[in-house]
C-alpha positions as CSV (number, residue, x, y, z in Angstrom):
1,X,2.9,23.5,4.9
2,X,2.0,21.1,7.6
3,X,-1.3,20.8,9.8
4,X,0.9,21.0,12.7
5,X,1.4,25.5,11.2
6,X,-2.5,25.5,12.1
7,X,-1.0,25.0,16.1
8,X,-4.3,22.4,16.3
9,X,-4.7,20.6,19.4
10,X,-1.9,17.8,20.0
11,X,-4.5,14.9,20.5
12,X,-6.1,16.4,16.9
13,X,-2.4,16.4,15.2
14,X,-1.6,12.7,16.6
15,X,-4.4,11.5,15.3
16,X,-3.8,13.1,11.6
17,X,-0.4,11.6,11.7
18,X,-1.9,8.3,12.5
19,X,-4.3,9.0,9.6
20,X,-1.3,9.6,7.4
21,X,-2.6,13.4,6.9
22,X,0.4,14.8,5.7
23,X,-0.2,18.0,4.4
24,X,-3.5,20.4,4.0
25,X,-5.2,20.7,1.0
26,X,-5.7,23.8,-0.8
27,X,-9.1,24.6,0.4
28,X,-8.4,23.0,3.8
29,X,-4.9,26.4,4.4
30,X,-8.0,28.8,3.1
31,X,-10.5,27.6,5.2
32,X,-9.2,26.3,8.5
33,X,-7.1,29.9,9.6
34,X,-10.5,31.6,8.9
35,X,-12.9,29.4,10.9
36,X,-9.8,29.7,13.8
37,X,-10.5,33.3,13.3
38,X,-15.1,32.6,13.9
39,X,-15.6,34.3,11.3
40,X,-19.1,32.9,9.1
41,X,-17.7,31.4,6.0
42,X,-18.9,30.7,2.4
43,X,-16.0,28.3,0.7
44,X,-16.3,26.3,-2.3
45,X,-13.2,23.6,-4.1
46,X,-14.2,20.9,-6.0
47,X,-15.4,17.0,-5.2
48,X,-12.6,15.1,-3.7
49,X,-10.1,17.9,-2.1
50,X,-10.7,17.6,1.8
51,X,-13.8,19.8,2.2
52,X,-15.3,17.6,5.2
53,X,-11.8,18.0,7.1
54,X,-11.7,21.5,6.5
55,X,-14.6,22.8,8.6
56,X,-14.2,19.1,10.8
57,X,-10.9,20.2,12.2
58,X,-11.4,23.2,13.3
59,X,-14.4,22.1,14.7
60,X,-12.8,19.8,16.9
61,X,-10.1,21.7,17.9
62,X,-12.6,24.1,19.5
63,X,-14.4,21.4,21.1
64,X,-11.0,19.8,22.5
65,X,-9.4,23.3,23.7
66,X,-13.0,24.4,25.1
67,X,-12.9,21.0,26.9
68,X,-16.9,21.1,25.8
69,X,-17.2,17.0,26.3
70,X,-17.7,17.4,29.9
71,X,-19.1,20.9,30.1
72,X,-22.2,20.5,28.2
73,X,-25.9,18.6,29.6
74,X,-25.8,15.5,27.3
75,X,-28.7,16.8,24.9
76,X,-26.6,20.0,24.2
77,X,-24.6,19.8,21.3
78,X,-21.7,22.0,20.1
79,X,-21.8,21.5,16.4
80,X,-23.9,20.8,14.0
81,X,-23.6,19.3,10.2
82,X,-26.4,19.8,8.0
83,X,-27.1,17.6,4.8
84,X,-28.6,16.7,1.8
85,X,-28.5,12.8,2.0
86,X,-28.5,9.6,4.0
87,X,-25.3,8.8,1.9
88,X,-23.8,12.3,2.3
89,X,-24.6,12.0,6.4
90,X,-23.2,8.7,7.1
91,X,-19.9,10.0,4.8
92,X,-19.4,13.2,7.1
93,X,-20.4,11.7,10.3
94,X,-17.7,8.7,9.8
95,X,-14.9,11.2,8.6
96,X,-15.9,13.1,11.9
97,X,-15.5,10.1,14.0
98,X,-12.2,9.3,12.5
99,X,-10.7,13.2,13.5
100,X,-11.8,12.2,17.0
101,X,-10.9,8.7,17.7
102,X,-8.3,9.6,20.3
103,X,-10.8,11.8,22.0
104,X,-13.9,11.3,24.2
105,X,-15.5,13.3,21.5
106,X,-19.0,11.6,20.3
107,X,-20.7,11.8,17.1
108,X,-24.1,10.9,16.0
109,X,-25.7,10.4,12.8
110,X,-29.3,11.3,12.1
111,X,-31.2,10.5,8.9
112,X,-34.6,9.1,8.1
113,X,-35.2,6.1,6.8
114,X,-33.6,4.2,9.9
115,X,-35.1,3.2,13.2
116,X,-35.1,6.2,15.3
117,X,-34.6,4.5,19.1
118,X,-31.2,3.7,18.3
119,X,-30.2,7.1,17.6
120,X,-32.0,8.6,20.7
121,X,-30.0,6.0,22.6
122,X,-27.1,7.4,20.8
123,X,-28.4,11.3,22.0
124,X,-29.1,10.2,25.4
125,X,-25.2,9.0,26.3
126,X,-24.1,12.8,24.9
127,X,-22.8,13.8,21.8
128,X,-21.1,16.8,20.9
129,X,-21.1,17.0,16.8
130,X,-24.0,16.2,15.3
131,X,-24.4,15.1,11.4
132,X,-28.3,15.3,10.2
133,X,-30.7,15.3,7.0
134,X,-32.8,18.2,8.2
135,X,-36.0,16.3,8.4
136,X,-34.6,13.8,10.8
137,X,-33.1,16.5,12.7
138,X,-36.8,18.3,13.5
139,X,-38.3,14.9,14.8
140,X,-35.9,14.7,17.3
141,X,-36.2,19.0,17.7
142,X,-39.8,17.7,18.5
143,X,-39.2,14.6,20.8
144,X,-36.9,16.9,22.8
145,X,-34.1,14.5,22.1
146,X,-31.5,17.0,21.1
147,X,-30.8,20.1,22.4
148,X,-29.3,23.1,19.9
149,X,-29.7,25.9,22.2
150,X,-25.3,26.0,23.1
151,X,-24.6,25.4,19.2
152,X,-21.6,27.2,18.8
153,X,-21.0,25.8,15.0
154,X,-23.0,25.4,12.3
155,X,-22.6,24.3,9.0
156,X,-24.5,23.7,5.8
157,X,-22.8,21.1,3.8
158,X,-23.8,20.8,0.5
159,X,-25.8,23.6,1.2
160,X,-27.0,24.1,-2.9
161,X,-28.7,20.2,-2.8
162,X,-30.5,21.3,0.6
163,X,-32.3,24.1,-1.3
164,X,-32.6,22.1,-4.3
165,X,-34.5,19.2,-2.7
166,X,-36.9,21.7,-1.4
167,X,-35.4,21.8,2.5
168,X,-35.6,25.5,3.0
169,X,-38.8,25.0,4.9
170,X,-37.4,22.6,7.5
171,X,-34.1,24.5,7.5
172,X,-35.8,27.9,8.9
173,X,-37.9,25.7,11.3
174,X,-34.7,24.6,12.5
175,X,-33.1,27.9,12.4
176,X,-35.6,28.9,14.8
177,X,-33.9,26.7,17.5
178,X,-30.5,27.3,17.4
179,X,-28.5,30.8,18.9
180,X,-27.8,33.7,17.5
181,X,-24.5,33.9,18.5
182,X,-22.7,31.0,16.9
183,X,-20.3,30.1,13.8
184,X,-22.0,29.5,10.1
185,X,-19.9,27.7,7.6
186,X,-21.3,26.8,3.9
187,X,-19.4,24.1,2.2
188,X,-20.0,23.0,-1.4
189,X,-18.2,22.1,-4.5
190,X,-20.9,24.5,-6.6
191,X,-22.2,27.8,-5.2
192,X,-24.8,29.8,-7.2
193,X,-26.3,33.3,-6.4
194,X,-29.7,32.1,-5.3
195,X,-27.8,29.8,-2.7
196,X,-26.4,32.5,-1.3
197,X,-29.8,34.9,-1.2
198,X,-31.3,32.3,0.6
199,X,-28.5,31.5,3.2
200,X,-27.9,35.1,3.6
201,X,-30.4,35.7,6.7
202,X,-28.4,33.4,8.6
203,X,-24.3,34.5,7.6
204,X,-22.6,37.5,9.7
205,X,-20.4,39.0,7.2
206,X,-19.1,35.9,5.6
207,X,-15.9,35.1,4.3
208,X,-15.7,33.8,0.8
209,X,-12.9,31.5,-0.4
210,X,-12.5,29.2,-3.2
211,X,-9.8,27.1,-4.4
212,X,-11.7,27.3,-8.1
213,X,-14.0,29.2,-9.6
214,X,-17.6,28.6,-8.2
215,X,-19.0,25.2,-10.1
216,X,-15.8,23.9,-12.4
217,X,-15.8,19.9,-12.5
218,X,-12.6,18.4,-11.1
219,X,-9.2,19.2,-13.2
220,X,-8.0,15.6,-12.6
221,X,-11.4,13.9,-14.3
222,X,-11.1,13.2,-18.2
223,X,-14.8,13.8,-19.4
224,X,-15.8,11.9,-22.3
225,X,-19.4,12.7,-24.4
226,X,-20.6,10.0,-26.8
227,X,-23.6,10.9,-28.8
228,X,-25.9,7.6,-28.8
229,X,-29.5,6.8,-29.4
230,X,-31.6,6.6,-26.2
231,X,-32.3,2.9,-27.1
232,X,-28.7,1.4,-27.3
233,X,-27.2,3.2,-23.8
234,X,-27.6,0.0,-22.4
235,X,-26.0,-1.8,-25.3
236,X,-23.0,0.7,-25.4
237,X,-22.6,1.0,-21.2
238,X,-21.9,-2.9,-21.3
239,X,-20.0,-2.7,-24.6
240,X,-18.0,0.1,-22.7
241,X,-17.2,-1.8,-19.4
242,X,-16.8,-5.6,-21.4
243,X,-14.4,-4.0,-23.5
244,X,-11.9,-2.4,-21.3
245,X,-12.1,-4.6,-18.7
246,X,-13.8,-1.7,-15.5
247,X,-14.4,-3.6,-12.0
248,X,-16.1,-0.7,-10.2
249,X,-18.0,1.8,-12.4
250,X,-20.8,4.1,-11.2
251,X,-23.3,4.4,-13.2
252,X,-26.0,7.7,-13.0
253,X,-29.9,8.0,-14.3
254,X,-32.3,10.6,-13.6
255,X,-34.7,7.9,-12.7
256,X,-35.5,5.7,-9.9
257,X,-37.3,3.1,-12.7
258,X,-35.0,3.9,-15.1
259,X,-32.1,2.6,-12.7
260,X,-33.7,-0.3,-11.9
261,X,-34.4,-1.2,-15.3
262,X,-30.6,-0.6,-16.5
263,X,-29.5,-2.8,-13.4
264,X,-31.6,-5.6,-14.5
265,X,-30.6,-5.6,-18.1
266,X,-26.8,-5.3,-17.0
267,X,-26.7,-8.4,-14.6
268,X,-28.2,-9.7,-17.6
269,X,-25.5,-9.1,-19.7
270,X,-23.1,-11.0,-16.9
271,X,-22.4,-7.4,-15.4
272,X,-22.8,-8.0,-11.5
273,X,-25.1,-4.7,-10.5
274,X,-27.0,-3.1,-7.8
275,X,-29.2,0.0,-8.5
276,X,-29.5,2.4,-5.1
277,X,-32.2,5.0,-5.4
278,X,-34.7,6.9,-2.5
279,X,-37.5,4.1,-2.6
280,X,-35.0,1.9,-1.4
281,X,-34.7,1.1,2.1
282,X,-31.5,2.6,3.9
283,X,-30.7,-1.0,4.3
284,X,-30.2,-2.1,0.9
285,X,-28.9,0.9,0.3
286,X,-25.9,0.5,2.7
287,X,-25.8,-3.2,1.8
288,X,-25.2,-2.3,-2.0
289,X,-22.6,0.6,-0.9
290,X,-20.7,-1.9,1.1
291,X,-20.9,-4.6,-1.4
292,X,-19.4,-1.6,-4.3
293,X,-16.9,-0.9,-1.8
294,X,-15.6,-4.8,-1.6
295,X,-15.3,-5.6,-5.3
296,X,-18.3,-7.8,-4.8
297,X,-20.4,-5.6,-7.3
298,X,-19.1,-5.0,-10.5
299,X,-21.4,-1.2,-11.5
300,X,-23.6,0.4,-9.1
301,X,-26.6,2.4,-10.9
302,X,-27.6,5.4,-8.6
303,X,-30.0,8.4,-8.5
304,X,-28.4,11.7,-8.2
305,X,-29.8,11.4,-4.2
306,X,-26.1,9.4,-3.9
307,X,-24.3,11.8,-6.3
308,X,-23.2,13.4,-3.0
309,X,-23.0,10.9,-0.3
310,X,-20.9,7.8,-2.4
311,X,-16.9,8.2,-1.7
312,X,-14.6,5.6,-3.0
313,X,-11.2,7.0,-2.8
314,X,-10.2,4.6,-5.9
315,X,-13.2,4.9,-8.0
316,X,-12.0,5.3,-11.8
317,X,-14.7,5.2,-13.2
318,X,-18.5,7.0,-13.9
319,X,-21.1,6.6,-16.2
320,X,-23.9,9.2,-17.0
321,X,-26.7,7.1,-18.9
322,X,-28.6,10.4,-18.4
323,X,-27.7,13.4,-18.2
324,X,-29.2,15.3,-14.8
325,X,-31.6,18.2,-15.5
326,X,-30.1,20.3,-13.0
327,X,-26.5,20.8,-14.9
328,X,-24.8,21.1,-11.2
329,X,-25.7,17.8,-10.5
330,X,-23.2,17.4,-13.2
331,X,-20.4,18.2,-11.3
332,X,-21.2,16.2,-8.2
333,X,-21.5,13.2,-10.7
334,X,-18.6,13.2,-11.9
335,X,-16.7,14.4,-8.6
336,X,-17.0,10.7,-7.7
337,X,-13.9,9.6,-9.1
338,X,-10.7,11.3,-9.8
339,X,-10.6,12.6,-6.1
340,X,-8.1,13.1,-3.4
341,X,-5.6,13.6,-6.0
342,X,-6.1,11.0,-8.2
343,X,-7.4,10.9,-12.2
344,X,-10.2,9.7,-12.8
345,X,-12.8,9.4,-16.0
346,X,-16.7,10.3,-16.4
347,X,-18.9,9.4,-19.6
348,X,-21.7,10.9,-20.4
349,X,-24.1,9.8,-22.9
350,X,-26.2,12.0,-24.8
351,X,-29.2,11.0,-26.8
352,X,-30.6,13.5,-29.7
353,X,-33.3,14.7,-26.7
354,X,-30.6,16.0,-24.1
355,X,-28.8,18.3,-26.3
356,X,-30.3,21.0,-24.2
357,X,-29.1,19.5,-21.2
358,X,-25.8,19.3,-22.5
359,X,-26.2,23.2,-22.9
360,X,-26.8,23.7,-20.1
361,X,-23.6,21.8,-18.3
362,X,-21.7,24.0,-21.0
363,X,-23.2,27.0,-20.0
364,X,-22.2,26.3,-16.1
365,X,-19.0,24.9,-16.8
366,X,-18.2,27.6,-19.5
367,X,-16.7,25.1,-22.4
368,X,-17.9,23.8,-25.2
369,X,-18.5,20.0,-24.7
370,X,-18.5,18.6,-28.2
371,X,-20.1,14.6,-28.2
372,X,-18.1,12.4,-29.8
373,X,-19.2,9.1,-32.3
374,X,-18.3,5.9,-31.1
375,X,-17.9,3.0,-34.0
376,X,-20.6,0.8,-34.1
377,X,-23.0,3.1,-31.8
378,X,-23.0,5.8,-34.3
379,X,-26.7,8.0,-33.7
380,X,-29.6,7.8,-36.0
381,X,-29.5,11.6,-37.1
382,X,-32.9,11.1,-39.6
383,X,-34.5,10.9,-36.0
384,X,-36.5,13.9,-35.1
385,X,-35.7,14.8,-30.8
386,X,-38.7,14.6,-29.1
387,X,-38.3,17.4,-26.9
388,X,-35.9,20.4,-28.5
389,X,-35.3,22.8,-26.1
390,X,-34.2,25.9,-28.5
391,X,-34.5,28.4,-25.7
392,X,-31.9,27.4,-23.2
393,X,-32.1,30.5,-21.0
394,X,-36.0,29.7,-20.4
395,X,-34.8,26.8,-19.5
396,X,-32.7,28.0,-16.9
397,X,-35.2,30.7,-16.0
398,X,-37.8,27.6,-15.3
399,X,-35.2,25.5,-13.8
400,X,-34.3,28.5,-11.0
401,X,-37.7,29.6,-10.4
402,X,-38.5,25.4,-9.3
403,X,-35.7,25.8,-6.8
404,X,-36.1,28.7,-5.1
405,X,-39.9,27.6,-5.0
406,X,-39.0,24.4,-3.3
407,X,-40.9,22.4,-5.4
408,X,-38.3,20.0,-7.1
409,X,-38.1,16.2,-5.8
410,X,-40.0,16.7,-3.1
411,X,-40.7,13.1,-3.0
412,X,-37.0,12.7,-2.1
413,X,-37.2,15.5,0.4
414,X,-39.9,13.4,2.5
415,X,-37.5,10.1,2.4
416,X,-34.9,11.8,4.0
């Protein structure tokens, strides 16, 4: 099958051929005929398999055949991306702008954390797609700088993280402002029930298509589980990376201290590293990106606020020094590497107190992960875990009722 079978616009299928977009991607023949068709859509595939050009493409067909560029006032926009992250925004917004490049379609990027006049310069000369963290989106909702009253498209990327970072408030206040009459698409590698319940006031009748089953880790990632103590993670990451000989490895805590601390004691051990987190500034953060991205930094430490926003088509390589308390944060780690195609191969270290944790993955994931013992870094088992979760379904029962509440990272929330 070739994108040309989708009869897109010709600009649209030059520019792919430029791109060297040769053929679809599984999710991207499901999902493009259906948004064609308008109707709302709920579609999940895993990390890596062409999600952002599945709804994109479309999208700019519509725009291109609708000849919206000249038609609209320059506040109105015709589509617009909602996301999680700064990371996630700037990913979509430059895919978006790559589709377009042979058209006078415009595309701006709105997240907090950056100096606003730039992008209400950006609004002012007209933009037809807009890419936003919701919170950025409502100050300029407020300032009158954008205009979603002609929104014909609308989609919730990541859609799961937006709930889980406690945006649901924002995202009704925004809901408020934009037609009835438009397209809803919801994109994201894992969908769960309670996603859906709270989307479901703004789908018509969705679609629902998947390449996998809802919230399965990519097929082309080996995963790897070492049981360690807590203490020698550090030890055994630089062991890990020293030994083989890795150049670019991502690395994952829970923690903002926590990466900062592991970054420090990796340069340390003559391991070039940056740690990117929500207290730093969007500066530093891109700075360290671009730096990764370059072979000028050797391991990158991140939060999970960049487990969805980081792609590096030929990363090989990520590290969970912790394991996340929210197990689909899981997937999105490791969805880093082995994508577009391409193997890949995600650690995960488990000390004696994230056993639950590791449960829980197993539970989503529906396979028994089994930690392996690696010579030399062999656990202390006459330890005692300090916190045994036994009861892994109140676990899950706690973790659910804190998202659908809102009330989880809401620190994070106010930095985007």
């Amino acid at each position: 099958m070739a994108f040309s079978d989708f009869r897109l616009n010709k600009t649209l299928l030059t520019t792919l051929q430029q791109l060297n977009y040769l053929e679809p991607t599984p999710i991207q023949q499901l999902a493009i005929p259906e948004v064609f068709k308008g109707a709302d859509l709920i579609a999940h595939a895993q990390t890596g398999t062409g999600k952002t050009a599945a709804f994109m493409l479309p999208i700019i067909h519509h725009i291109l055949e609708k000849n919206e560029v000249s038609s609209l006032p320059s506040k109105q926009v015709s589509a617009l991306v909602l996301v999680p992250t700064r990371e996630l925004a700037q990913q979509v917004a430059k895919a978006s702008e790559s589709y377009s490049q042979n058209s006078q379609i415009s595309v701006a990027c709105l997240y907090g954390g950056a100096n606003i006049g730039p992008q209400e310069k950006k609004l002012a000369k007209g933009v037809q797609i807009v890419v936003a963290t919701p919170g950025r989106l409502l100050d300029h909702l407020i300032k009158g700088t954008v205009d979603l009253s002609q929104l014909t498209h609308l989609v919730f990327d990541e859609a799961d993280r937006m709930l889980d970072m406690g945006f649901i408030g924002e995202i009704k206040r925004i809901m408020r402002r934009v037609p009835e009459k438009r397209q809803t698409l919801l994109f994201s590698a894992t969908v769960d029930e309670h996603v859906i319940n709270n989307v479901s006031q703004w789908l018509n009748n969705p679609q629902r298509i998947g390449v996998d089953a809802p919230n399965t880790a990519a097929t082309k990632v080996e995963q790897l589980f070492y049981a360690v103590d807590e203490e020698r993670k550090r030890e055994l990451i630089a062991y890990t990376i020293g030994k083989n000989n890795w150049h670019q490895v991502l690395v994952f805590t829970r923690t903002k201290n926590y990466a900062d601390e592991l970054a420090k004691e990796l340069n340390k051990d003559g391991l070039k590293t940056q740690a990117i987190h929500g207290d730093k500034s969007q500066g530093a953060r891109n700075k360290a990106l671009e730096q990764f991205r370059d072979g000028e930094l050797r391991v990158l430490v991140a939060t999970d606020v960049a487990a969805r926003g980081i792609d590096i088509p030929s990363l090989d390589f990520v590290i969970n020094a912790e394991l996340p308390y929210v197990a689909e944060d899981y997937v999105h780690r490791i969805g880093r590497t082995g994508r577009a195609g391409k193997v890949g191969t995600a650690i995960s270290l488990v000390g004696l107190d994230e056993n639950w944790l590791l449960e829980e993955i197993e539970v989503l994931l529906d396979e028994r992960l089994t930690p392996q013992w690696l010579a030399g870094f062999e656990p202390d088992l006459t330890r005692e875990p300090k916190n045994n979760r036994k009861n892994t379904a109140k676990s899950r029962k706690q973790r659910d009722k804190k998202r659908i509440l809102g009330q989880r990272s809401t620190r994070r929330r106010k930095k985007n």
